[in-house]
C-alpha positions in Angstrom: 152.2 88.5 171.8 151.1 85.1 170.7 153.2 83.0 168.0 152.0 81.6 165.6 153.7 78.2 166.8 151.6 79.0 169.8 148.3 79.8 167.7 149.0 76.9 165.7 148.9 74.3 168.8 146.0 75.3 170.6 144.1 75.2 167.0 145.2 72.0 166.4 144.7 70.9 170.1 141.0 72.2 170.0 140.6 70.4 166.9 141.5 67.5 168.3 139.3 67.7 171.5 136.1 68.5 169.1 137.0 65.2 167.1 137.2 63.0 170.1 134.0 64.1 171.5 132.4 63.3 168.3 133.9 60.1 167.9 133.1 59.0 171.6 129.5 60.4 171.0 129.7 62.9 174.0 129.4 66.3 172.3 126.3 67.2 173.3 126.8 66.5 177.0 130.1 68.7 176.5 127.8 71.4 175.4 124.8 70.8 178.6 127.8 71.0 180.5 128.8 74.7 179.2 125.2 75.3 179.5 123.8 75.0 175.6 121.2 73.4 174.3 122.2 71.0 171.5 119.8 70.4 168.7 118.9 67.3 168.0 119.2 65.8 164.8 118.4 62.3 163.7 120.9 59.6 163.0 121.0 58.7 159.4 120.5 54.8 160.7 117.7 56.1 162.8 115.9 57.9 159.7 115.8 54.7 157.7 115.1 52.9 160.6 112.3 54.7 161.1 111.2 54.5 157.4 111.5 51.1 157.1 108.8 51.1 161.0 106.5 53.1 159.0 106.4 51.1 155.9 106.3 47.9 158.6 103.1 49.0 160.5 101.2 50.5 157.3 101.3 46.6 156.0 100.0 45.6 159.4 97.9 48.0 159.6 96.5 46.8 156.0 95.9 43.3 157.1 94.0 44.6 160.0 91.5 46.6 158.0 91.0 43.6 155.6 90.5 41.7 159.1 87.8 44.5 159.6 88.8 44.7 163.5 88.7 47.9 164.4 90.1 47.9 167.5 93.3 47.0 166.0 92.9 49.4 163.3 92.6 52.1 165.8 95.6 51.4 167.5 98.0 50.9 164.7 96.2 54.2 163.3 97.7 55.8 166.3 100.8 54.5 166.6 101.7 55.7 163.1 100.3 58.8 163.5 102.2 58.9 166.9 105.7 58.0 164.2 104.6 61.4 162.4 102.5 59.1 159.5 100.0 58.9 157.8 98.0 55.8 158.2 96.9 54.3 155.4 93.7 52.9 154.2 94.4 49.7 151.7 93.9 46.6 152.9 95.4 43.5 152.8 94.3 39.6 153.5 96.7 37.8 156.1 96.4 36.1 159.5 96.6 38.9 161.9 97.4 37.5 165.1 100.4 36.6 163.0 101.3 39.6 161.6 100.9 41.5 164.7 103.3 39.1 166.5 105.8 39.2 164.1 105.7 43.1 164.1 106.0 43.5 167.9 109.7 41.0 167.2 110.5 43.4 164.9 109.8 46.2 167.0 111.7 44.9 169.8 114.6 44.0 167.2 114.3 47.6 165.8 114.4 49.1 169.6 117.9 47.1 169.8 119.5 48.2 166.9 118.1 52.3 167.3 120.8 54.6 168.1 118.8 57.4 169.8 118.0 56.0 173.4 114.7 58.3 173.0 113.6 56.2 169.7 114.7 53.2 171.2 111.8 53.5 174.0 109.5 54.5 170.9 110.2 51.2 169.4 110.1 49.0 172.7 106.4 50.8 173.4 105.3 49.6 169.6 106.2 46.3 170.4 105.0 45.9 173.6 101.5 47.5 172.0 102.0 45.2 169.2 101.9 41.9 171.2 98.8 43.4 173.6 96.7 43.5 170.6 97.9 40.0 169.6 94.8 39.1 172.0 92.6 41.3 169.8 93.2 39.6 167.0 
């Protein structure tokens, strides 16, 4: 029979294992490697990251409808609905090809600083979009 000494350890052993592998990020692949499937959940930084995206491209997306190019407005339409948006429909007065540029830097800044590698590539594409319809502008 087991003492409690004995009980005791392992608990605090185990609790120390399931700490580290949240503190060095590696949890999930401890559970793939058991055979689970972990469920993702977003990063706080990554939810106001994203927010912050969203509220990015909906004022680019405004200056491109008061542009009236619609090509441009199509394509931010579906990148935000792509983000799990809305796009919006005010419009704004502004120099597009400027706006547009600046948004793909901010894109590719965002893409740095996301923590999920999965909405890191979200944000690279966006920006990579972004400065192709520069030359729509």
């Amino acid at each position: 029979m087991s003492s409690r000494r004995v009980v005791l350890v392992a608990a605090g052993g185990t609790a120390v294992a399931l700490a580290g592998l949240f503190a060095t990020d590696t949890f999930d692949d401890a559970l793939r490697a058991v055979g689970a499937k972990p469920k993702h959940l977003p990063r706080p930084e990554d939810t106001s990251l994203m927010k912050a995206v969203v509220d990015d491209q909906q004022r680019v997306l405004a200056v491109a409808r008061g542009t009236g190019n619609a090509p441009v407005v199509d394509l931010l339409s579906a990148q935000l609905e792509q983000l799990g948006a809305i796009p919006g429909s005010r419009t704004a007065t502004g120099d597009l090809a400027r706006s547009l540029r600046t948004a793909a830097g901010h894109r590719a800044t965002d893409a740095r600083a996301a923590i999920s590698p999965e909405f890191a590539q979200v944000l690279a594409s966006l920006a990579a979009g972004l400065a192709q319809a520069e030359t729509l502008a």
